[in-house]
N, C-alpha and C positions, 0 to 999 in steps of 0.2 A: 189807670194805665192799660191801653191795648196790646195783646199780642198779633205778629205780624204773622200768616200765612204766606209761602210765595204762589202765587201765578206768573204764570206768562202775560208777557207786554208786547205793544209795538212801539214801532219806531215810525214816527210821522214824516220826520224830514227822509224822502228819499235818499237812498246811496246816490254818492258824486257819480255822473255820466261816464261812461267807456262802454268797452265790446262786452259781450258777455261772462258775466261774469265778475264784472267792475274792473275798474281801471288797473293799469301796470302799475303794481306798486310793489317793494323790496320783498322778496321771497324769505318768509320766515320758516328756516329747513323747521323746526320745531313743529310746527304749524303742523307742516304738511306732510311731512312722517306721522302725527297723529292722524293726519285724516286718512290715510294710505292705512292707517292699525283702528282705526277706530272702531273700537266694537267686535274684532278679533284679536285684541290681545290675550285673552285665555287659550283662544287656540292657536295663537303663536307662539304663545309662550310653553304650552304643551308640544306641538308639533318640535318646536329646537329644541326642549328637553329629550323628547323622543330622538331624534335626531341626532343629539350630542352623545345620545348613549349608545346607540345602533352606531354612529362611527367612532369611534373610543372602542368600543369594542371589535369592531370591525379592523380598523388598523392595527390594533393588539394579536389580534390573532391573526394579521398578514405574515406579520415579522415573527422570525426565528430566532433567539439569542444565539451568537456565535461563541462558544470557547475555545484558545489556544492553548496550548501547548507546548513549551519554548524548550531548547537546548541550548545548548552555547560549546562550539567545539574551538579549543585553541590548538595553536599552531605554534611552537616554539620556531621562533626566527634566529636561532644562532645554532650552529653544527660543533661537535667536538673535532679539532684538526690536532695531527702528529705528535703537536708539541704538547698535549693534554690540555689545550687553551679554546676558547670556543672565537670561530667567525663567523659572520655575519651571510646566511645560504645566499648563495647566488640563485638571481632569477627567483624569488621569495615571493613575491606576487602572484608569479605563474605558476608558484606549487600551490599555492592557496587555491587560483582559482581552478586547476586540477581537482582538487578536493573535492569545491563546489559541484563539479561536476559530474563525480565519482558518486554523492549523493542522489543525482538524479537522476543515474542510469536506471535503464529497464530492469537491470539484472537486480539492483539495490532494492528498489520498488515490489518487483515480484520474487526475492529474499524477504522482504516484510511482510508481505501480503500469503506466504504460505504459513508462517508462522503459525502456531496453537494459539497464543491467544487472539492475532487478529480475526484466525478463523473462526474464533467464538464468538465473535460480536457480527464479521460480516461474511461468513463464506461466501468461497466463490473467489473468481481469479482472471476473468474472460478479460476480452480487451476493454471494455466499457468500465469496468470497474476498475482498471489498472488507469482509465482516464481519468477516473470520477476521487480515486487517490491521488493521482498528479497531481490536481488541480486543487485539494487540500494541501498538497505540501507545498512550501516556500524558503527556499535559501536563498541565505545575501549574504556576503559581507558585510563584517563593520564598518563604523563610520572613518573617516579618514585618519583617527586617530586609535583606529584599533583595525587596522590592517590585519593582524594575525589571528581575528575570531574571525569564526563561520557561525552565523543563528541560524539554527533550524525549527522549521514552527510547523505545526499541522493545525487546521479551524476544523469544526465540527459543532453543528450544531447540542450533538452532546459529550458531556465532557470528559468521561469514560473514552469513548471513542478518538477525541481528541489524541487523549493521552497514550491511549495503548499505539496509535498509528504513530506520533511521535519518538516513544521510547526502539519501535521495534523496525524503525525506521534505520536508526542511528545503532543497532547492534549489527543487522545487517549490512550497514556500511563498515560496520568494522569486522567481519566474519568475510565479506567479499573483498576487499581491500585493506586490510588489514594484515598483521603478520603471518599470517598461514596462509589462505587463496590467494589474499591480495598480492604477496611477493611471489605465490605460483606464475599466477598471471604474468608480473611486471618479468619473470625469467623468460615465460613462452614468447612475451612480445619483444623483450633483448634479441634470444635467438632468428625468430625471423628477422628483426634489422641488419643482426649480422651477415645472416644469408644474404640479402639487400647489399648488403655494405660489399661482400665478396664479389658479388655479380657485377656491381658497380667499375670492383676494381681491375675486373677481366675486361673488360670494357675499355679501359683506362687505358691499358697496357696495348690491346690490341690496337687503340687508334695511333699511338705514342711510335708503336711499330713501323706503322703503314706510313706515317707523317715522317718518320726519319728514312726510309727507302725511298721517298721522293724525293727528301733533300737531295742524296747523296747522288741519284740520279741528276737533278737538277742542276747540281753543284753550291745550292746554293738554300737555306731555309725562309728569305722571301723571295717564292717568284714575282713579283706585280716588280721587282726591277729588270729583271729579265723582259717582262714584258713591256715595260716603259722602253726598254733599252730598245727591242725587236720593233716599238713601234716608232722610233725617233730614227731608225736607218730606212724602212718602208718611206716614210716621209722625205729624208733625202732621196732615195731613189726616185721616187715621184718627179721630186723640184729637177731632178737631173732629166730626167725623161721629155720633163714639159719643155725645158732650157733646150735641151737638141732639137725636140720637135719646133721650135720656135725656130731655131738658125736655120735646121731644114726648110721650112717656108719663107723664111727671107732668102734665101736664095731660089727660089721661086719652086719648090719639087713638091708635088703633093704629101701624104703623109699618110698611110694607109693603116688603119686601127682597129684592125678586126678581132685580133686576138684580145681574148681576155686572162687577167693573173688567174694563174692556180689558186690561190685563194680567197678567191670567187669575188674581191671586190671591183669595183668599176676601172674601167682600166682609163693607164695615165691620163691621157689625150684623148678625146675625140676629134674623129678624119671631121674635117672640112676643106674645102677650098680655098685655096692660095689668096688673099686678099691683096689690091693694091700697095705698096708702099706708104703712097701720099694718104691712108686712112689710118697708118700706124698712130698711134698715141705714143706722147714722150716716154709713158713708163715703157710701152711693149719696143722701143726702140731701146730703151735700158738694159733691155735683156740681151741684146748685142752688142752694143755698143758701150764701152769701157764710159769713153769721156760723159756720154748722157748719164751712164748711171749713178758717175758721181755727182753733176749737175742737180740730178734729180734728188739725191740722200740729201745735200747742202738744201735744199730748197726744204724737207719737211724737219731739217734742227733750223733751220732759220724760225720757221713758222710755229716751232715748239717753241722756242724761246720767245716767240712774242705773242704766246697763249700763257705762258708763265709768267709776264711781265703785269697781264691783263689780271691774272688770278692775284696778283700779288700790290691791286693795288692803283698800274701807273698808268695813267692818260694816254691817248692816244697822242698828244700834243707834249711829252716828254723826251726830251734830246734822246733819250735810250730807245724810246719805242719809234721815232723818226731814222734815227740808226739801221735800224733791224728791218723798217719798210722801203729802205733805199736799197738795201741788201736783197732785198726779195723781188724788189724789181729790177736789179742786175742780172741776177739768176734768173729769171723770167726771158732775160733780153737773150743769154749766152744761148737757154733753152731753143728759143726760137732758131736762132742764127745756128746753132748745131745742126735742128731738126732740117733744116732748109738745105744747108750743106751738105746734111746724109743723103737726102731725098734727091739734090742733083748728081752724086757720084761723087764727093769731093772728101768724102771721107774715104783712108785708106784701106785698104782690103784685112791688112794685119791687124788694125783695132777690132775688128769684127770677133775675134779668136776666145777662147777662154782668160782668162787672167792669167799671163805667166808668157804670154807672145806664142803659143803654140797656134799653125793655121792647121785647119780640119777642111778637108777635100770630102765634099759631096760622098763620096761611099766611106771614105771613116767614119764622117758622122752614121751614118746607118748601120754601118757595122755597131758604132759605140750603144745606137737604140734599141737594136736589140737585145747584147751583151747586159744591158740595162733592166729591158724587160723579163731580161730571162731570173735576172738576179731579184727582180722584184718577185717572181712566181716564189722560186725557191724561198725566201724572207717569209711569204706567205704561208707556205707550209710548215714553217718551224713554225712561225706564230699560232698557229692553228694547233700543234701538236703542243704547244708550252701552256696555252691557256687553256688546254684541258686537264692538264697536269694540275696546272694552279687551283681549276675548279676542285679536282678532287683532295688538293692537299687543304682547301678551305673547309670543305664537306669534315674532313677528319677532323679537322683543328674543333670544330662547331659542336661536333660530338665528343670529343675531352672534353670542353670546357663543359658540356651539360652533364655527364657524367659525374663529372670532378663536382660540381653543386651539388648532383643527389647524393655523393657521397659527403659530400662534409653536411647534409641536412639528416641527413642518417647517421651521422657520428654524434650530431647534436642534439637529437635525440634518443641515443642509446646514453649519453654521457647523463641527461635527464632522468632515466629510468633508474639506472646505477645511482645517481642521486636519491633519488625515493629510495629506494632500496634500503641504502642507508639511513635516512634518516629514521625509518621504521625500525630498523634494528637499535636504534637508539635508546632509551628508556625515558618516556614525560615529552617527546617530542610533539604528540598529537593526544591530546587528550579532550574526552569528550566529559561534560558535565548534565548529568539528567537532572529533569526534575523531581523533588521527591513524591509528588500527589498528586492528584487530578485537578483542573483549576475550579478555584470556588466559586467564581464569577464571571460571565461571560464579558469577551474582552469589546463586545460589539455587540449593545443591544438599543435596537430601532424602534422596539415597539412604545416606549413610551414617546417619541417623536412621533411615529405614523399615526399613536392613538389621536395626539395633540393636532396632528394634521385633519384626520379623518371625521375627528368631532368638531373643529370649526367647519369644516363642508360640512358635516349633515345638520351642524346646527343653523348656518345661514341658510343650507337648499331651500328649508319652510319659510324660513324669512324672506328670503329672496323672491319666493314663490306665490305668498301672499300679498308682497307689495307690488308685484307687477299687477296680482291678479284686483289691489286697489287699486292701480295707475287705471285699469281697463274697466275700474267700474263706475260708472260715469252716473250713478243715481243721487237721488236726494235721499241720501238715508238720516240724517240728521236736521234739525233744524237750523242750526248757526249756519248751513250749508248753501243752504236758502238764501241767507243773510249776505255770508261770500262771495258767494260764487253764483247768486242767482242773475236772473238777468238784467240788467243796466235800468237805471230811473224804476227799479222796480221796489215798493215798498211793501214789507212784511208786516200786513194788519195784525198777524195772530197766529199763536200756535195752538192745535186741540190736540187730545192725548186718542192714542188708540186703547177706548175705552171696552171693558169685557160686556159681556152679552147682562151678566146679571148686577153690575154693580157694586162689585165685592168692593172699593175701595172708596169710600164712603168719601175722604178728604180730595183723594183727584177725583172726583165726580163734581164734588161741588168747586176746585178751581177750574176743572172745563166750563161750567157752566157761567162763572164769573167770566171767563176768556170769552163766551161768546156774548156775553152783556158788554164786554169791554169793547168790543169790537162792533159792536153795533153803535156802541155812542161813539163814538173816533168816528166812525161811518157819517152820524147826525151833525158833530160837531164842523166836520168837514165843509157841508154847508146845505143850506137849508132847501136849495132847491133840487135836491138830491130824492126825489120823492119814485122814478123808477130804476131799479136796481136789479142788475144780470149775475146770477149767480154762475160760472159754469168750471170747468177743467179742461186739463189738456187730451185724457182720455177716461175712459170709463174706469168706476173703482175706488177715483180720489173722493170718495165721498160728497160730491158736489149738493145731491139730494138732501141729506143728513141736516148739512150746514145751511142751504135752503132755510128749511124747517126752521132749525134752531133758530137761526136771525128772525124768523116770523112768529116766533113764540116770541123772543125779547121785544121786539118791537110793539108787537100787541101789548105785551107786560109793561111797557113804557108809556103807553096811553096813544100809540098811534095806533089810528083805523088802515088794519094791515090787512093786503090783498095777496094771497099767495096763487102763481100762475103756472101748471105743468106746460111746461110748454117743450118738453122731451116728449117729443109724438114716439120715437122708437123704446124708449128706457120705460117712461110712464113711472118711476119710481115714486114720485111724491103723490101721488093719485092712488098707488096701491098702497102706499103708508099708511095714508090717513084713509083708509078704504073707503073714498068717495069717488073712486070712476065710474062714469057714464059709458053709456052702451054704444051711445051716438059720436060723432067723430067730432070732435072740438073745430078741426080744421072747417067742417062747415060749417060751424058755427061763426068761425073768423070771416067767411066768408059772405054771408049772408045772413047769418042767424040772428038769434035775440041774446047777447052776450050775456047782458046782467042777468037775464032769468036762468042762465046757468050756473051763475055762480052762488054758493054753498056757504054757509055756516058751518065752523068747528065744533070744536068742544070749548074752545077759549072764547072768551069774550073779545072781538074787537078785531078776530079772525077768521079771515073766509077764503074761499079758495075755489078756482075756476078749474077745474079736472080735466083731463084726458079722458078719451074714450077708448072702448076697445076696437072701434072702427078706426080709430089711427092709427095706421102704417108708415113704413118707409115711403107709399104713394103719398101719405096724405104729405108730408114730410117733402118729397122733392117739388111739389108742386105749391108750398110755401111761399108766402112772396111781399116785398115791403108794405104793400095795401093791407093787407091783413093786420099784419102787425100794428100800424097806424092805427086800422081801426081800434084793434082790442083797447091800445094806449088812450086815444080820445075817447071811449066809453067810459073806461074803470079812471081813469088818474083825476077827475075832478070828484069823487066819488071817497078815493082812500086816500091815507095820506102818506103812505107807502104800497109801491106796488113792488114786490120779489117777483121773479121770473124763472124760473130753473129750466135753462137749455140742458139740451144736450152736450155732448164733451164739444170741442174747439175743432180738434182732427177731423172729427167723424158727423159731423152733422153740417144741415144745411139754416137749421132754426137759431145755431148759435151765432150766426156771421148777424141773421136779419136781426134777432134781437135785440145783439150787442152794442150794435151797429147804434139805434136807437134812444138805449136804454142812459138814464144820465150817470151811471155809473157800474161797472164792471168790478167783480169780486172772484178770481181766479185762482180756486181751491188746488192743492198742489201736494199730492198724496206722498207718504214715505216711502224711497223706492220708487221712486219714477223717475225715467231719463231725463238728464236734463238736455239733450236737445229737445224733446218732445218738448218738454214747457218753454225753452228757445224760441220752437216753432209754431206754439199757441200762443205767446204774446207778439212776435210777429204777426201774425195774422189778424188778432186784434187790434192793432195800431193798424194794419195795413186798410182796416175798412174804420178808422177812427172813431176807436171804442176808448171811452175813458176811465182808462184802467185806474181802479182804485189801489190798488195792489194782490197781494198772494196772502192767501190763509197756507199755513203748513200744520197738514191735519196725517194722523192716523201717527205722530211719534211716539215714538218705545214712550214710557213711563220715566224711564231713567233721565232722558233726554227732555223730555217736558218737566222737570224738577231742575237740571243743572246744566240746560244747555247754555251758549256760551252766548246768545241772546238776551237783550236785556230785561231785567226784572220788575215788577210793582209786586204790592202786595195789601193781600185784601183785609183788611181790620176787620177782628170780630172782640167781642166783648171778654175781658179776663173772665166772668165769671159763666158765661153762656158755654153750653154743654157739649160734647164733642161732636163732630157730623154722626148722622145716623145712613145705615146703610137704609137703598132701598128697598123698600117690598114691592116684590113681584110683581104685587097686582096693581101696582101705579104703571097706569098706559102702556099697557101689555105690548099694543099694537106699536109704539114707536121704538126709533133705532134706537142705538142709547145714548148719541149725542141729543137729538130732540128729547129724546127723555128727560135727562137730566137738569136739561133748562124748560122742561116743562113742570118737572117738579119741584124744581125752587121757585118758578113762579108763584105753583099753588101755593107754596108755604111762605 
């Protein structure tokens, strides 16, 4: 029975086609939060340790624990009255929150604050400290079912202090208002309301005075009927004034209106000119004339009544409302036939007269206009002296009634004090309860919250911080990465380990060395006319030289006649390896030279190798070109049965396009930690000049990674009873790297 070693394997069947990377397929979060931590989970997992502690602690010492303080002052809501019976205090609310307020005066405040013991914790008294205690103390009343408590609290962060501000708080409140100052006080402040109250009532008296010496002058304690009265005879005199001035112009006289009333308002009439008769209108003919005027009244209770019939309702086509419009145009027809009769003379001289048959002769009337006017002056002046009277008896009246407010607001509040008063003389009516001790626990403490806060920040900031800094880091650092996320129709021949300089690890030395035998027969297997082979990378580093090598050791070791060709004119790596460079430049060799006389024998049997020289440069290199290459191919490929070729990288050379170009197969080494667009962009380029990419070797991974990456496995059988790997000695093939090493020394043995 065998025991199994693992190596690294490939995978033949290319990945299914897509962009880079390989096709859209369902995102496994598991996946890809590993590959975002891969390889730095110790120092993730250190840094949020660090982190969880540094904010845990950090939060903890932000926050201050807060301790209170509480008191509890009651308020007895019932008074002892006459009968030795207790009632229920009137206005009980408003002495409560009196109270409240009594506690947060200044005077309560800096009473506590002089006190000995607060002086012992915080002397000092300025205004800032007299804020910086406000702003610890807090009164409320109870809740709606304890109306008659007052809580008084004081916070502090320490608890001592808490307590001393709270106790010395509430002795103060009862040393200031309380039964000794506090009823001083509530006496000083009775006496000046009463002073108030007296002042008030001089006040009172003296309007009460002035307001009854106007009556009495007046005759009367409302003028505004006086003046109603004085203004309703003004107005008939008007109507009279206008009424003669009007008969005087129907009799044809001018009417001359120059004077104005002594009390300044516009006078009756203004003078105009005598107008024709035949322009009179029915109403201005009303004014003289008796029978028009009735005519004219009939005519607007006609037309009321058949505005009310409308409001109420009835048709224009209603026996009632036909009634009333025959009626209106009767009165219409008399109007006329009047007006027509006045206007030819045919009415008699005696209707023209006031109501009552009295005639007025041209200078009565004038006499009566004046008489009129005069009486209208005089009307004027009383009205003028009544409403100034009026004004100043309102002025009084205005200041009683303000008076008489402040004093019943000043009664009502001296009656409030005298209540206090009393109820302090009471015994158990306010009583205050302290606390007995300092509190033991603070009634508000944050810190275990803010720690809880501040150590999930510090513990995700590194996580957060590491996985952005995986989102942005775009290498190959694993091999399965390759596998994933490499580029499309790309196939992963082979993984090699990044092997140490000396050797030390005796069993990955010899699965490297298996991985590159493995990979050379996948190479053969693939097919047979596979005989030139381009080994190169995307840039310098990825070990492309190494791997060279190696393949041309296995393949010698395999019984083919193997040709190994520098054809890195700039690197010249594989030429200093095997320390066979030439002095002459290879490129004219390719040129015009004798090809095979330069090519070399190894140390291996069946292995030879065409060198670089030290005459090739970046010149010999740009000046490169597909004839050359041709030729080297038609000299050496009927010759070996494998030709290896080592360009230079893909990016950076001009030899790796011509060779690859050519070559029947391309093997595109792909270093750990190398971007992956760079290898993007050097398999691009090789398809671009249709080079047939065999696939990607993924060389130079961690150790760890080459044991258990997530690539798939073979494993190389060796015999139960055959002896463990031995390390190498030094002195096997000093001169090679340790990849060719390795498979140079398993070949030997």
């Amino acid at each position: 029975m065998s025991q199994q070693l693992p190596t690294q394997a490939i995978q033949l069947a290319p990945p299914p086609p897509g962009d880079f990377g390989g096709v859209h397929k369902q995102t496994n979060i598991i996946k890809v939060i590993h590959h975002l931590f891969r390889g730095r989970y110790l120092l993730t997992a250190a840094l949020a340790a660090l982190g969880l502690l540094l904010g845990v602690g950090l939060g903890w010492l932000s926050q201050r624990p807060v301790y209170q303080s509480t008191a509890t002052i009651r308020i007895q809501p019932l008074m002892p009255n006459f009968k030795q019976n207790y009632d229920v205090m009137p206005m009980f609310d408003s002495f409560v929150g009196t109270q409240v307020n009594f506690l947060l005066q200044p005077r309560t405040i800096k009473q506590a604050m002089l006190s000995s013991d607060w002086q012992a914790i915080a002397p000092g008294s300025d205004a800032s400290a007299e804020e910086e205690f406000r702003s610890a103390l807090n009164v409320r009343r109870g809740g709606r079912d304890q109306s008659e408590i007052i809580l008084v609290t004081y916070s502090n962060e320490d608890a001592k202090t808490a307590f001393v501000g709270l106790t010395q708080t509430c002795r103060a409140y009862e040393r200031v208002f309380g039964e000794g100052q506090g009823r001083e006080l509530n006496d000083k402040r009775a006496s000046l309301i009463r002073d108030e109250i007296g002042r008030y009532e001089r006040n009172i008296t003296d309007a009460m005075s002035r307001i009854k010496s106007l009556a009495e002058d007046l005759g009367t304690n409302d003028p505004q009927q006086l003046l109603n009265l004085a203004t309703a005879k003004r107005a008939e005199l008007q109507t009279q004034i206008f009424v003669t001035e009007t008969r005087l112009r129907a009799m044809g006289i001018m009417v001359s209106n120059e004077d104005t009333p002594a009390d300044g308002t516009e006078p009756a009439t203004q003078a105009e000119p005598a107008r024709d008769r035949k322009d009179w209108s029915n109403e201005e003919i009303a004014r003289v004339d008796n029978v028009m005027g009735t005519l004219v009244d009939r005519l607007n209770e006609a037309r009321e009544r058949y505005q009310a019939g409308i409001n109420n309702g009835l048709q224009p086509a209603h026996i009632q409302m036909k009634r009333i419009e025959n009626e209106i145009s009767n009165l219409r027809d008399q109007m006329d036939a009047r007006k027509q009769a006045w206007l030819g003379g045919q009415v008699p001289e005696e209707v023209l007269g006031q109501p009552g048959g009295d005639i007025d002769t041209p200078e009565s009337l004038k006499r009566q206009l004046e008489d009129l006017k005069r009486q209208l002056d005089e009307e004027g002046r009383k009205a003028s002296q009544l409403a100034g009277k009026a004004q100043e008896m309102s002025n009084f009246n205005q200041q009683l009634k303000t008076n008489t407010e402040q004093r019943d607001e000043m009664q009502r509040s001296l009656r409030d004090l005298d209540l206090n008063n009393r109820l302090r003389t009471e015994a158990g009516l306010i009583t205050v309860l302290y606390p007995e001790n300092e509190p033991k626990s603070p009634s508000n403490d944050t810190r275990l919250k803010f720690a809880g806060v501040f150590g999930c920040l510090g513990m995700f900031i590194p996580i957060c911080a590491i996985g952005i800094f995986g989102m942005t880091d775009r290498r190959y650092r694993y091999s399965d990465e390759a596998i994933d996320e490499g580029p499309a129709n790309t196939t992963l021949l082979g993984i090699l380990p990044r092997l140490p300089s000396d050797l030390s690890d005796a069993e990955q030395a010899a699965a490297a060395a298996h991985c590159v035998h493995q990979i050379r027969t996948l190479i053969q297997i693939g097919g047979k006319d596979r005989r030139v082979l381009a080994v190169t990378s995307s840039n310098p580093g990825d070990g492309k030289t190494s791997m060279t090598l190696a393949l041309g050791l296995s393949f010698a070791s395999s019984g083919s006649k193997t040709l190994l060709v520098d054809l890195d004119l700039i690197g010249q790596g594989l030429s200093r390896g095997m320390r066979l460079r030439e002095t002459s430049s290879l490129f004219n060799v390719l040129y015009d030279g004798d090809i095979k006389a330069r090519i070399k024998p190894t140390h291996m049997d069946r292995l030879h190798m065409l060198p670089s020289g030290t005459e090739d440069d970046h010149r010999s290199a740009n000046r490169l070109a597909e004839p050359q290459i041709n030729r080297l191919l038609a000299t050496v490929v009927d010759d070996y049965d494998v030709v290896l070729i080592d360009t230079g990288p893909v990016l950076g050379s001009i030899e790796a396009h011509l060779v690859c170009a050519q070559a029947d197969g391309v093997v595109l080494v792909v270093g750990a930690g190398r971007a992956r667009g760079q290898v993007k962009s050097a398999v691009d380029q090789l398809r671009r000049v249709n080079a047939k990419l065999l696939g990607l070797v993924f060389n130079l991974a961690q150790p760890r990674d080459f044991k258990t990456s997530a690539a798939s496995q073979s494993f190389r059988s060796i015999r139960p009873d055959a002896s463990p790997a031995q390390p190498s000695s030094p002195s096997e093939f000093p001169e090679l790297e340790p990849l060719p090493r390795v498979v140079a020394i398993d070949t030997k043995r």
